[in-house]
N, C-alpha and C positions, 0 to 999 in steps of 0.2 A: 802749326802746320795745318793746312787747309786739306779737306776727304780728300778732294779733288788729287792733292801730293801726296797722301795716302797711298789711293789708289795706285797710281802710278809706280811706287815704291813696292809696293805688295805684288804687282804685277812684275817688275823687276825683280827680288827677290824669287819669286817664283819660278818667272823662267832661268835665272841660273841654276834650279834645283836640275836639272837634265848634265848641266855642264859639272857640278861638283857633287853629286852623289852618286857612286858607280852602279848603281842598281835600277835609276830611274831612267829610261831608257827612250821614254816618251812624255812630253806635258801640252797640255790643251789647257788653254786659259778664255774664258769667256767672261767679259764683266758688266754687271747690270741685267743680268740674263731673266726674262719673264719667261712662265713655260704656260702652258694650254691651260691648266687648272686653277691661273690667276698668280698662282706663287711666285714673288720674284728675289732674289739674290744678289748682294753685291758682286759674288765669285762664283765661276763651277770650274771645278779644276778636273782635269784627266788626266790621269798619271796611268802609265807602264811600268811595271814595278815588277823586272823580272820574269815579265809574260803574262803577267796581272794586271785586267782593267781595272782600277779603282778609281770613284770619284770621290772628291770632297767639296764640300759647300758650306762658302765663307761670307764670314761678316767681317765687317772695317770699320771698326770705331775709332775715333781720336781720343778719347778719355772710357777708360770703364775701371768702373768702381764696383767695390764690392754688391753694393746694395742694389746696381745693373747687370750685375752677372746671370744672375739667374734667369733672369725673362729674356735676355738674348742668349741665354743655352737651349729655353724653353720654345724659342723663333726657329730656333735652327735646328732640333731634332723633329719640332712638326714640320716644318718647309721638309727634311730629308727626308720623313718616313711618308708623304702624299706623292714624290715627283719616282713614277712608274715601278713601286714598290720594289727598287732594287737597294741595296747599300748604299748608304751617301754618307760618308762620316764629316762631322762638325769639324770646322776649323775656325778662331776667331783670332785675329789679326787688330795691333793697337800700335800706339806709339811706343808704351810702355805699358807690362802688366807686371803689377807688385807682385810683392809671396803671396801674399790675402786671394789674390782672384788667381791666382796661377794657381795653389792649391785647391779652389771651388771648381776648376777647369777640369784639373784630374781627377778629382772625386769622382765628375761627373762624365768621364772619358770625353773631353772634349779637347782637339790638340790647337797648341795655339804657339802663335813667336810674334816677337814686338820689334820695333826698330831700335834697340839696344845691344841686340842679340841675344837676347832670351828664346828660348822655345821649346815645346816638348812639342813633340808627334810622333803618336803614337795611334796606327789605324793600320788592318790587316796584321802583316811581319811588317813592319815598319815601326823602329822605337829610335829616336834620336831626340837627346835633349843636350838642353847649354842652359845654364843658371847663374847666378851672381853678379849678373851686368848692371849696374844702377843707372836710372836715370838723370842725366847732368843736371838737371834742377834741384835732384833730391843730395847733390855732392856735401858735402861738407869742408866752407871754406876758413879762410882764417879770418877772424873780426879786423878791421881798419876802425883807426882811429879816428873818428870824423873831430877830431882838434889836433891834428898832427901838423 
């Protein structure tokens, strides 16, 4: 899948958050968003959450691996904590993220969901998670015979 259909997807998923969670009651999605101080962002999202501004600020990777996890946790709480020193909580956004970086994510309070249906988010009073969806590449099929 190509950023580009990422994007698109993330941006999908995102605005159904207004239509299926009774809480969120507003969303603002901007993507590619540069601000005055050079910083720029794949996502800044604007959620109403019950009479709560909250933003979040996302990244879109197509593969993240363990041994990438960190320096894009490390991109996205300095990008949150320079744009107008208010709250900005990380969100990162993939095709698919294993146990391995799902668990590096929450260590590091960072909320995230994949195109499998995994996701934890967890920012302000906001805690929703879904776990155990595997990725179809990683299924387990039956061997064929290549002399049948």
């Amino acid at each position: 899948m190509e950023n580009a259909d990422f994007k698109i997807q993330a941006l999908e998923f995102l605005g159904e958050l207004e239509k299926t969670v009774p809480f969120v009651k507003k969303v603002e999605i901007e993507s590619d968003r540069s601000f005055e101080n050079g910083v720029s962002a794949d996502l800044l999202i604007g959620l109403n959450v019950s009479g709560q501004n909250l933003k979040l600020l996302g990244a879109i990777k197509s593969h993240l691996q363990p041994r990438h996890v960190y320096e894009v946790i490390r991109q996205l709480k300095e990008k949150g904590a320079s744009l107008f020193g208010e709250i900005v909580y990380p969100l990162v956004i993939s095709e698919f993220i294993s146990p391995r970086v799902a668990e590096i994510l929450k260590n590091q309070r960072v909320s995230y969901f994949d195109f499998c249906g995994n996701c934890w988010l967890c920012f302000a009073t906001i805690y929703i998670e879904k776990t155990g969806k595997k990725h179809k590449a990683f299924e387990r099929r039956e061997i064929k015979s290549l002399f049948a």
